[in-house]
PDB file of N, CA, C and O in Angstrom, chain B, residues numbered from 101:
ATOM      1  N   UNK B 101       0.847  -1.165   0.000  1.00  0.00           N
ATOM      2  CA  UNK B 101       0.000   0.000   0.000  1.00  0.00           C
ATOM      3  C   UNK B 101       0.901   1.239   0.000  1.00  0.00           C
ATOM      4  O   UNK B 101       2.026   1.224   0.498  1.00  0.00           O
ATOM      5  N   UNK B 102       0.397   2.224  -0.535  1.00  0.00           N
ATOM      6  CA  UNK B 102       1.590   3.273  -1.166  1.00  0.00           C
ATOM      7  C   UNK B 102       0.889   4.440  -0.108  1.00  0.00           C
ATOM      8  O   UNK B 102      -0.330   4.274  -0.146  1.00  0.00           O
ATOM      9  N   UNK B 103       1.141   5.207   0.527  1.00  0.00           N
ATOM     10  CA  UNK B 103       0.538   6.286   1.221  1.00  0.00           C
ATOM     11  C   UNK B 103       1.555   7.354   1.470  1.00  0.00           C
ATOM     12  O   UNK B 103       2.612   7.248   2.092  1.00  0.00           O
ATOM     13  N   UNK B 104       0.888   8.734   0.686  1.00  0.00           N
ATOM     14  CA  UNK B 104       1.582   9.845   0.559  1.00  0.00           C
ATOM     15  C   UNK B 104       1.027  10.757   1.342  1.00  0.00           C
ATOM     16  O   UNK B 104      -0.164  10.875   1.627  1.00  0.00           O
ATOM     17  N   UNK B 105       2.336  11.688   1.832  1.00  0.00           N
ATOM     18  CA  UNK B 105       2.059  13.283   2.668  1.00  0.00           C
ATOM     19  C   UNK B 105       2.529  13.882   2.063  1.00  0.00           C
ATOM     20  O   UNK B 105       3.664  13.657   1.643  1.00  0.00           O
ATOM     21  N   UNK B 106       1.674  15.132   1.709  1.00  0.00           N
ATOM     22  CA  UNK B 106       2.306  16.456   1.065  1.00  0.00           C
ATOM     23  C   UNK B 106       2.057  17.558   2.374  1.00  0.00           C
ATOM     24  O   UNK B 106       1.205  17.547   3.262  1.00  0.00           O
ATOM     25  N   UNK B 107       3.130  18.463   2.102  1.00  0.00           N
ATOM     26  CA  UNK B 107       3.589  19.717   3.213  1.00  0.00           C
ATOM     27  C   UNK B 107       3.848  20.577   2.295  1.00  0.00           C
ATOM     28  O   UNK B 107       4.758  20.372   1.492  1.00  0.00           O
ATOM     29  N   UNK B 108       2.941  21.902   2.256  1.00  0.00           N
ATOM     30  CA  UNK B 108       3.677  23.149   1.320  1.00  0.00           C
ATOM     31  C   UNK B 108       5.060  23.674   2.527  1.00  0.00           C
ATOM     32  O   UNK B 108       4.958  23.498   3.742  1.00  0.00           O
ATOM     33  N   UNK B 109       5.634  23.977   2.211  1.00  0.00           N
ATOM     34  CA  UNK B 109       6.668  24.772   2.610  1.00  0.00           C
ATOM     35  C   UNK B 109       7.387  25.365   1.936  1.00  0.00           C
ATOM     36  O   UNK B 109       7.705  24.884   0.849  1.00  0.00           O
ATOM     37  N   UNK B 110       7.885  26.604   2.349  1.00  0.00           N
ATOM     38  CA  UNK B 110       8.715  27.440   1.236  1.00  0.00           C
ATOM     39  C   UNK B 110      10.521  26.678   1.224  1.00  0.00           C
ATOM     40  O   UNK B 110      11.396  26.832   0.371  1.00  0.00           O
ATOM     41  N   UNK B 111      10.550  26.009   2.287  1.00  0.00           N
ATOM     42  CA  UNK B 111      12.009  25.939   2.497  1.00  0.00           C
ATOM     43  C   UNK B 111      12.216  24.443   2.946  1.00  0.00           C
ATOM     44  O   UNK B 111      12.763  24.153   4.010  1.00  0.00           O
ATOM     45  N   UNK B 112      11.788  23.624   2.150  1.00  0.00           N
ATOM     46  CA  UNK B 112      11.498  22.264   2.183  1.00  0.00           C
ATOM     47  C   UNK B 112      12.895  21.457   2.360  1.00  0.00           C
ATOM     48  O   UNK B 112      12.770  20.392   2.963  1.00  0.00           O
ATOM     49  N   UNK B 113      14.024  21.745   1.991  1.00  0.00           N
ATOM     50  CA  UNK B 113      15.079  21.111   1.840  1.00  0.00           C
ATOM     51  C   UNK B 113      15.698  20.609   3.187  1.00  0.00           C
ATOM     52  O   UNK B 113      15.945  19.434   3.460  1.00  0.00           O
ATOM     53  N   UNK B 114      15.953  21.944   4.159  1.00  0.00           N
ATOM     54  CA  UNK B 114      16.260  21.469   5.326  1.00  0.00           C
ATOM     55  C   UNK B 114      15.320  20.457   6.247  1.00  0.00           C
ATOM     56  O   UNK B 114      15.729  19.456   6.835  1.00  0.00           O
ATOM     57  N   UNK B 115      14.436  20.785   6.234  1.00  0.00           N
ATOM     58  CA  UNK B 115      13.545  19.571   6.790  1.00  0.00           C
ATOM     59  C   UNK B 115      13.898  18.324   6.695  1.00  0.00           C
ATOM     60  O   UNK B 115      14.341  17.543   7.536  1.00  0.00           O
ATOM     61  N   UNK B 116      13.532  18.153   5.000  1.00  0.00           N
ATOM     62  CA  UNK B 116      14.126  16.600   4.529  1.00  0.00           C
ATOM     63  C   UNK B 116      15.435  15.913   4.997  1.00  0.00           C
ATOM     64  O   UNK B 116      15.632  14.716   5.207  1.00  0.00           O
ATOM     65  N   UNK B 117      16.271  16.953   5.105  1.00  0.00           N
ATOM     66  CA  UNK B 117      17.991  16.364   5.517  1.00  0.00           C
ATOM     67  C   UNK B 117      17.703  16.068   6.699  1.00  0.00           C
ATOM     68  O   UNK B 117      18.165  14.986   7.060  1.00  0.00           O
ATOM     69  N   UNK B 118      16.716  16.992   7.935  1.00  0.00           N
ATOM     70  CA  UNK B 118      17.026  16.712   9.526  1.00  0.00           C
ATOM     71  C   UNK B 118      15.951  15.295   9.271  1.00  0.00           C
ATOM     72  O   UNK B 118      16.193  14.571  10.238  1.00  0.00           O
ATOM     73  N   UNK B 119      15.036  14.702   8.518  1.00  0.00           N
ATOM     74  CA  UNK B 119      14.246  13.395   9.026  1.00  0.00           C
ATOM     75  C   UNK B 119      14.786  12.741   8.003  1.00  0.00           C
ATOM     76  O   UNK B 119      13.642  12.700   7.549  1.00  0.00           O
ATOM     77  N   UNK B 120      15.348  12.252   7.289  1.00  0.00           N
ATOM     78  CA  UNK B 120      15.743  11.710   6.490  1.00  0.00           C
ATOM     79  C   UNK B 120      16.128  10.728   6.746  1.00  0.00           C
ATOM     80  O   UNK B 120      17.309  10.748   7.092  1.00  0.00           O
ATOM     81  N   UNK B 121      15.294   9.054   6.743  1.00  0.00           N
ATOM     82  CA  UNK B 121      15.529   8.307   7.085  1.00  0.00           C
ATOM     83  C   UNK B 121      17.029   7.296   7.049  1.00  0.00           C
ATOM     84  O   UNK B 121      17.543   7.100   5.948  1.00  0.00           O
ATOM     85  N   UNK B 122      17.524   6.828   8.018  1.00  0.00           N
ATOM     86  CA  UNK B 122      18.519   5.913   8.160  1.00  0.00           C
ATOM     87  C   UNK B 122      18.679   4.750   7.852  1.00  0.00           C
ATOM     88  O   UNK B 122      19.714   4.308   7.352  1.00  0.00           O
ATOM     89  N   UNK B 123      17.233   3.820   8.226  1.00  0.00           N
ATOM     90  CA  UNK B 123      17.210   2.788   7.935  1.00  0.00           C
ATOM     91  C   UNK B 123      15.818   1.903   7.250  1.00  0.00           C
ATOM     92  O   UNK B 123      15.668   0.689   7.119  1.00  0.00           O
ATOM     93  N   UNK B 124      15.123   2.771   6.975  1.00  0.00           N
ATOM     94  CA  UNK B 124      13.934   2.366   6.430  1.00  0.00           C
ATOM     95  C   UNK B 124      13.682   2.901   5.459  1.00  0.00           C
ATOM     96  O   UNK B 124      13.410   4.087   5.274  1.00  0.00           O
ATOM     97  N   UNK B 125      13.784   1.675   4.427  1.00  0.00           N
ATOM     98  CA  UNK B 125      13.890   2.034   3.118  1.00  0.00           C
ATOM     99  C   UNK B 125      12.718   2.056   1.967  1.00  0.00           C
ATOM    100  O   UNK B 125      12.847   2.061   0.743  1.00  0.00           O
ATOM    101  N   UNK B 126      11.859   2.065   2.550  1.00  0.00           N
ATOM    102  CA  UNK B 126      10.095   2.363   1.907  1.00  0.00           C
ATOM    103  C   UNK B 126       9.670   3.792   2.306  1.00  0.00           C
ATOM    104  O   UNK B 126       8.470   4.050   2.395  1.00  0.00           O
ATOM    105  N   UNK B 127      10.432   4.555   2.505  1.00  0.00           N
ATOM    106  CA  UNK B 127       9.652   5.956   2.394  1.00  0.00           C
ATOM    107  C   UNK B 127      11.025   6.900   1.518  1.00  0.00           C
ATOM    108  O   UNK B 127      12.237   6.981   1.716  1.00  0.00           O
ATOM    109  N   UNK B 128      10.134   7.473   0.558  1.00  0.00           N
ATOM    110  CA  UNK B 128      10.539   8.401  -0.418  1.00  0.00           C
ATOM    111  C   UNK B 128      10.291   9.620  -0.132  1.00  0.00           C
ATOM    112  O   UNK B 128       9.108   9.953  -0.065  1.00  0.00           O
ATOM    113  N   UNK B 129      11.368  10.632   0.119  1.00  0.00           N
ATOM    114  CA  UNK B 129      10.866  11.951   0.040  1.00  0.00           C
ATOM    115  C   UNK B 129      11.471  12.614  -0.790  1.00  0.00           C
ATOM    116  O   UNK B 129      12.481  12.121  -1.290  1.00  0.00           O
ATOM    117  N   UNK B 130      11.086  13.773  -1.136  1.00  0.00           N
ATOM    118  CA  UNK B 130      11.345  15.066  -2.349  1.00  0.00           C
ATOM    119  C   UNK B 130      10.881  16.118  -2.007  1.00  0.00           C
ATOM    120  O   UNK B 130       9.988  16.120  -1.160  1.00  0.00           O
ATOM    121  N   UNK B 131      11.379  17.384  -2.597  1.00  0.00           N
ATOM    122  CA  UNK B 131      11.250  18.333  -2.610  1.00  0.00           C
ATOM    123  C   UNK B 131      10.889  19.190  -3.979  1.00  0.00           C
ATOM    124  O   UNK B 131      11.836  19.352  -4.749  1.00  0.00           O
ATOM    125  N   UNK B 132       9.558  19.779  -4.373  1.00  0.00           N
ATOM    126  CA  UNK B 132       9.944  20.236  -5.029  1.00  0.00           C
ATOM    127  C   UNK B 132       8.490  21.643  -5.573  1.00  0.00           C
ATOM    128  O   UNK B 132       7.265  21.702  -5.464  1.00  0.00           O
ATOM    129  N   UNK B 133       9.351  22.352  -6.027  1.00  0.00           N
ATOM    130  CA  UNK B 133       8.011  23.614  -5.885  1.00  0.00           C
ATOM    131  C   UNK B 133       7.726  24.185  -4.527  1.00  0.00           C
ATOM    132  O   UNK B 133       6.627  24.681  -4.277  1.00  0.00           O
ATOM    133  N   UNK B 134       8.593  24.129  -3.740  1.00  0.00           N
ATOM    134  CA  UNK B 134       7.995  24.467  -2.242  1.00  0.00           C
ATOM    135  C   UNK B 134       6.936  23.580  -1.494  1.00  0.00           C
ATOM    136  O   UNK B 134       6.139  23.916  -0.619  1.00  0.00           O
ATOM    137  N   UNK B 135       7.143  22.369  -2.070  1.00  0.00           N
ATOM    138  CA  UNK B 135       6.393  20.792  -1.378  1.00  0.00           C
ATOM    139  C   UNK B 135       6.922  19.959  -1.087  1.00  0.00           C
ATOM    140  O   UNK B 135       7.623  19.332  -1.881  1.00  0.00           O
ATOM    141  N   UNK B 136       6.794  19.658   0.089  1.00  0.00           N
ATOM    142  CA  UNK B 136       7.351  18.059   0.543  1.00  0.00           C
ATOM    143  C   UNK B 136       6.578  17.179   0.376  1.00  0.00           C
ATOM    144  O   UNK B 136       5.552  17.086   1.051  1.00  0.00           O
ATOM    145  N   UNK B 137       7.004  16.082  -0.850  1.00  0.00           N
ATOM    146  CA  UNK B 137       6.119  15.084  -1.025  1.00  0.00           C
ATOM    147  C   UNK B 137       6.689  14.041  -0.261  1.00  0.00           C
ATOM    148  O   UNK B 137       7.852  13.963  -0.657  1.00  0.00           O
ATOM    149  N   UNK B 138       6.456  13.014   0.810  1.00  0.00           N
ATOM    150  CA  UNK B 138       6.947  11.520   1.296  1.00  0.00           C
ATOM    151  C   UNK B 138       6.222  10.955   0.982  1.00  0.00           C
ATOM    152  O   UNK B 138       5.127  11.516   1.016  1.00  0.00           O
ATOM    153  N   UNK B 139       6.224   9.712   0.537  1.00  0.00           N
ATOM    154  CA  UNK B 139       5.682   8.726   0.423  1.00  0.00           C
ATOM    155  C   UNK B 139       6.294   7.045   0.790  1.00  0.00           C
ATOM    156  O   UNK B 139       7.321   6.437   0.488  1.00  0.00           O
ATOM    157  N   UNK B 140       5.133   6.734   1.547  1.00  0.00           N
ATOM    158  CA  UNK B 140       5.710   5.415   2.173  1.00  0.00           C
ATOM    159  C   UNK B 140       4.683   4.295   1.433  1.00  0.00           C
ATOM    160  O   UNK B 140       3.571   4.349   0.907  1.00  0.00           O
ATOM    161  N   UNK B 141       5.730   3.212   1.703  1.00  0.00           N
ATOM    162  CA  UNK B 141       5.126   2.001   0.600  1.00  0.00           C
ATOM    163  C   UNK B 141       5.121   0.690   1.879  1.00  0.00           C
ATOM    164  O   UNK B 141       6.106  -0.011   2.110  1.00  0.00           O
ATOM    165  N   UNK B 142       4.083   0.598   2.444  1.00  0.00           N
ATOM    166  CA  UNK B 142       4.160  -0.296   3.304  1.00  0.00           C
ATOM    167  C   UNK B 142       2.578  -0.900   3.772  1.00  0.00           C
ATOM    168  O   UNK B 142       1.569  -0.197   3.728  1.00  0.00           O
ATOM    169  N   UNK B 143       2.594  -2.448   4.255  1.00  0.00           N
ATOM    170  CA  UNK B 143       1.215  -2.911   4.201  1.00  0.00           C
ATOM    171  C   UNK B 143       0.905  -2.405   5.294  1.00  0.00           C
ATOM    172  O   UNK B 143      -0.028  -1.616   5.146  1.00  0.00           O
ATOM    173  N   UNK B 144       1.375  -2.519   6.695  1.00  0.00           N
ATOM    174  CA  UNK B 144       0.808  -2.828   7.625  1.00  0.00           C
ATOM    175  C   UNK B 144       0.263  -1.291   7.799  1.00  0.00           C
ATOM    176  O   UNK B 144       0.870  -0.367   7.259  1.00  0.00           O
ATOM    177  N   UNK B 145      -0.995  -1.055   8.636  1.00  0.00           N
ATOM    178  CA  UNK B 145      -1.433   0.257   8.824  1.00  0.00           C
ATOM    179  C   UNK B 145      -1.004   1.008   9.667  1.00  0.00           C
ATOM    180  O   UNK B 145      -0.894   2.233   9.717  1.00  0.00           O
ATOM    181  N   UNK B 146      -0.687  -0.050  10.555  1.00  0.00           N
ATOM    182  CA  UNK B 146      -0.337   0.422  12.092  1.00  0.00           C
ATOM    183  C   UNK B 146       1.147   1.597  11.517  1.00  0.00           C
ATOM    184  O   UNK B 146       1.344   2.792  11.735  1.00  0.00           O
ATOM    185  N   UNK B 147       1.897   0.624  10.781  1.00  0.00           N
ATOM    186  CA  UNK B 147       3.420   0.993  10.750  1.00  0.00           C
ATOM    187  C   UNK B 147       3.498   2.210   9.895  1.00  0.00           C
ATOM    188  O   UNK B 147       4.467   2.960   9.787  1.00  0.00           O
ATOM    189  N   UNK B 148       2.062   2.323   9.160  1.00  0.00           N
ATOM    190  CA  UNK B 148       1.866   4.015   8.096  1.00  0.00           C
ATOM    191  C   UNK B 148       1.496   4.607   9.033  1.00  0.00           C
ATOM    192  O   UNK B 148       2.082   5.689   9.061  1.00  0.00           O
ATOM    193  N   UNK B 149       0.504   4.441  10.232  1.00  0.00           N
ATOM    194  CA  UNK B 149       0.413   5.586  10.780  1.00  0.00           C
ATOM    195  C   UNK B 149       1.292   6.036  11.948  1.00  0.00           C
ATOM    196  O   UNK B 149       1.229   7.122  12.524  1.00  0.00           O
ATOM    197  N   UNK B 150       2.074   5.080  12.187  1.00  0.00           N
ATOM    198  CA  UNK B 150       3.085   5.236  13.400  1.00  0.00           C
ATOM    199  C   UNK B 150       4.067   6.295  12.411  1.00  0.00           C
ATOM    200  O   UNK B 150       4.546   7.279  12.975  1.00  0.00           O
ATOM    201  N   UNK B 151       4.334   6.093  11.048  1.00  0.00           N
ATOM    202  CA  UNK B 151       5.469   6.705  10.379  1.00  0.00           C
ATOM    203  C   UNK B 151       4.977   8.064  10.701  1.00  0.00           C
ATOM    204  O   UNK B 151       5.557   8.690  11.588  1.00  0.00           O
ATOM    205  N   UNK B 152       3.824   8.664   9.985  1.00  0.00           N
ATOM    206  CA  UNK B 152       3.210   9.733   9.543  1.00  0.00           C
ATOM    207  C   UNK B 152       2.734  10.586  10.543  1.00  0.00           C
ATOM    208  O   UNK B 152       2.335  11.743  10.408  1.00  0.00           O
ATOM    209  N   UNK B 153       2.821   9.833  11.676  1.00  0.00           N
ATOM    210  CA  UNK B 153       2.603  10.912  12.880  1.00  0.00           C
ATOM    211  C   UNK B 153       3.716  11.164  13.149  1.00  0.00           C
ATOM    212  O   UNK B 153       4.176  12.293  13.317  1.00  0.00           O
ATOM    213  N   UNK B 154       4.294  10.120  13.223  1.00  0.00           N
ATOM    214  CA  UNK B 154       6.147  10.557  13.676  1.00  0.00           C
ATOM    215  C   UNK B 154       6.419  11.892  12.571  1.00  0.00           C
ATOM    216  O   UNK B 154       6.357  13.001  13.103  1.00  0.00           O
ATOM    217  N   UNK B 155       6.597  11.871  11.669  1.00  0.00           N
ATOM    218  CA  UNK B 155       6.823  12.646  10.525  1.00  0.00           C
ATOM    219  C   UNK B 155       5.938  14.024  10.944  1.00  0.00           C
ATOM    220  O   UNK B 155       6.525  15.094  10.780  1.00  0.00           O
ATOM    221  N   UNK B 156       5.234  14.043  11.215  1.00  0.00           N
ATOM    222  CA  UNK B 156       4.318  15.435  11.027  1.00  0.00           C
ATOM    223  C   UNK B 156       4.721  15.889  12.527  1.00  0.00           C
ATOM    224  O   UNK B 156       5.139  17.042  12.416  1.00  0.00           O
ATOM    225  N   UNK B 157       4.784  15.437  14.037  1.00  0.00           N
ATOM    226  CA  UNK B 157       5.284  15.799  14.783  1.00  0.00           C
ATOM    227  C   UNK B 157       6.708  16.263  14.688  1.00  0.00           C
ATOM    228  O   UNK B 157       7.011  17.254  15.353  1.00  0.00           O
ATOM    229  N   UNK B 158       7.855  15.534  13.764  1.00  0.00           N
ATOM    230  CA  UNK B 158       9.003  16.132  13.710  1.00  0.00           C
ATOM    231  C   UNK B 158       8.714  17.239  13.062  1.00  0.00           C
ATOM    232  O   UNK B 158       9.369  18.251  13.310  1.00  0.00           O
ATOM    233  N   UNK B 159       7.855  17.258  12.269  1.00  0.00           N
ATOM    234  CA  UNK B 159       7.900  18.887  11.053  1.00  0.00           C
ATOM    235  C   UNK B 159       7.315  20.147  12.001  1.00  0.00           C
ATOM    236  O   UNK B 159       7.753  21.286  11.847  1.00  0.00           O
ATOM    237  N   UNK B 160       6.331  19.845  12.948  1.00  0.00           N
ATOM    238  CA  UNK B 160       5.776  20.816  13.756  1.00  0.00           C
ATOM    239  C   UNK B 160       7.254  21.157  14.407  1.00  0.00           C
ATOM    240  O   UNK B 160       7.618  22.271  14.030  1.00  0.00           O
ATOM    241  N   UNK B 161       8.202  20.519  15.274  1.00  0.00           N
ATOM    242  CA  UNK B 161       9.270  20.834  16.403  1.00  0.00           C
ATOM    243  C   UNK B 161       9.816  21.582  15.373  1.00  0.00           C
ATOM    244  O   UNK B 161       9.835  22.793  15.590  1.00  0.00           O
ATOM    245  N   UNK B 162      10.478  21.029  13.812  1.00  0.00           N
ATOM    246  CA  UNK B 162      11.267  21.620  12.933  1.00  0.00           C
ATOM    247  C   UNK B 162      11.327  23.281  12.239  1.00  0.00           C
ATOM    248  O   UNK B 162      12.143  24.053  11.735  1.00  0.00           O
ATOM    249  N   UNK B 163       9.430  23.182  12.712  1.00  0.00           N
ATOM    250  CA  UNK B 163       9.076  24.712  12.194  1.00  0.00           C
ATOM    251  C   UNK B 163       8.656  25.552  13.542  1.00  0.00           C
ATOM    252  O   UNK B 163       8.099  26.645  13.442  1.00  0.00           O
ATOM    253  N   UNK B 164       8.886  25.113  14.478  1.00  0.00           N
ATOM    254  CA  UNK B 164       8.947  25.632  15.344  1.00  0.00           C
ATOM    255  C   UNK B 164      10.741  26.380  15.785  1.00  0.00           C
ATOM    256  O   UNK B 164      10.981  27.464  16.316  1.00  0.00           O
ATOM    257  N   UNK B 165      11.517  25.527  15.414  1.00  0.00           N
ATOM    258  CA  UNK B 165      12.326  25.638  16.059  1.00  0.00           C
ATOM    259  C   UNK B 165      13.497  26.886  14.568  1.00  0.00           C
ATOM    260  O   UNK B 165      14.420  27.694  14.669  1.00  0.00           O
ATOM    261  N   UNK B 166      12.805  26.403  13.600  1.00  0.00           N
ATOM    262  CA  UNK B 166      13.040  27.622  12.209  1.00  0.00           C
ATOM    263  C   UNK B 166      12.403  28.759  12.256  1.00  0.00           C
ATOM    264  O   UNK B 166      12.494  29.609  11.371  1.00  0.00           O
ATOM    265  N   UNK B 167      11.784  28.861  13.171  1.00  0.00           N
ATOM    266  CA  UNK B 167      11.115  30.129  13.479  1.00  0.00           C
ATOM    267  C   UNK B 167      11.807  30.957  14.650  1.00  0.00           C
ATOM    268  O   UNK B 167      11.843  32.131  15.019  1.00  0.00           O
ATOM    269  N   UNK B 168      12.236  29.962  14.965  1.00  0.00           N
ATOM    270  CA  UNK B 168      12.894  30.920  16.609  1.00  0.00           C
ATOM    271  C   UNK B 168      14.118  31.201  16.460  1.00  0.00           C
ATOM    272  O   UNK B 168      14.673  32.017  17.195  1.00  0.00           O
ATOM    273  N   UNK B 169      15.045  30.263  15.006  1.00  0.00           N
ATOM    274  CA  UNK B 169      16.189  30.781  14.854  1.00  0.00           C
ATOM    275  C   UNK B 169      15.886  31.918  13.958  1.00  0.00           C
ATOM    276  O   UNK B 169      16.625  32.881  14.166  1.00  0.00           O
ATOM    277  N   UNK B 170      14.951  32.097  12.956  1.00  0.00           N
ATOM    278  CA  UNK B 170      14.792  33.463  12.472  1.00  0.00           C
ATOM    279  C   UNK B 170      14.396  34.745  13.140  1.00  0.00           C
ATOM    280  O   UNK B 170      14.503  35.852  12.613  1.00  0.00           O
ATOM    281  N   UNK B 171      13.931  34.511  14.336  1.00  0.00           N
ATOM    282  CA  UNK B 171      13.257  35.518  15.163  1.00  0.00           C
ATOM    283  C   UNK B 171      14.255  36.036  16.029  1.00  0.00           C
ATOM    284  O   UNK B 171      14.148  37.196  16.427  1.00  0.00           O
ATOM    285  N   UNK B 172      15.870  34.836  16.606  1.00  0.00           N
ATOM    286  CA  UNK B 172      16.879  35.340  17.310  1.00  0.00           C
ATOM    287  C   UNK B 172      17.640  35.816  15.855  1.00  0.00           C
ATOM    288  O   UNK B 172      17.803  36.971  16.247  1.00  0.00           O
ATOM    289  N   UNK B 173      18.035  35.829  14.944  1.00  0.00           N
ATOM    290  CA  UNK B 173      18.735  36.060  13.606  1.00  0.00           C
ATOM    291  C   UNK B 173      18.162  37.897  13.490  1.00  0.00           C
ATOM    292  O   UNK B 173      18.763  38.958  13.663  1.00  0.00           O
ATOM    293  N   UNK B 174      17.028  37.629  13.193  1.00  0.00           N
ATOM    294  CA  UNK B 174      16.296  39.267  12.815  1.00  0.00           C
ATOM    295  C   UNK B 174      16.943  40.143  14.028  1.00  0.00           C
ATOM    296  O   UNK B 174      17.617  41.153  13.822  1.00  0.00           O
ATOM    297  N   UNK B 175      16.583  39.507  15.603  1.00  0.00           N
ATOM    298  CA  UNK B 175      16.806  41.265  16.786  1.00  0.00           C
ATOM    299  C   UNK B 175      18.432  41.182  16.435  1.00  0.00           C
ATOM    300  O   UNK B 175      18.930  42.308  16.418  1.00  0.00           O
ATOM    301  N   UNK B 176      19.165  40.348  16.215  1.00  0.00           N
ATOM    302  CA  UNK B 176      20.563  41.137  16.274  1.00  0.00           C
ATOM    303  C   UNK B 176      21.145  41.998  15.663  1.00  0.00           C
ATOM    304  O   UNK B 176      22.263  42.365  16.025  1.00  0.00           O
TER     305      UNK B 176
END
């Protein structure tokens, strides 16, 4: 079963490098147009939705934490 997440983002690249899987080799990601497409190719459901929450919780900390280095970057 093939199951895809798309994320607009303007600045998609860094994201991808900080989750960029190590050892699991059924999820595809790209960048492109200011979209993060992943897509994972796997049966079990449990293990798509364990991925895809994992994934969307890292992107919330990731844009959280790209925001606060732009916000200490700007007062100096």
């Amino acid at each position: 079963m093939l199951s895809e997440l798309f994320i607009d983002d303007r600045d998609c690249d860094p994201f991808l490098k900080t989750i960029s899987p190590d050892n699991y080799g059924n999820i595809k990601m790209e960048c492109n147009s200011e979209r993060i497409k992943i897509a994972i190719n796997e049966d079990k459901y449990g293990t798509v939705f364990t991925l895809l929450d994992d994934i969307l919780r890292n992107y919330e900390v990731f844009k959280k934490i790209r925001d606060l280095m732009s916000q200490i970057t700007v007062q100096r």
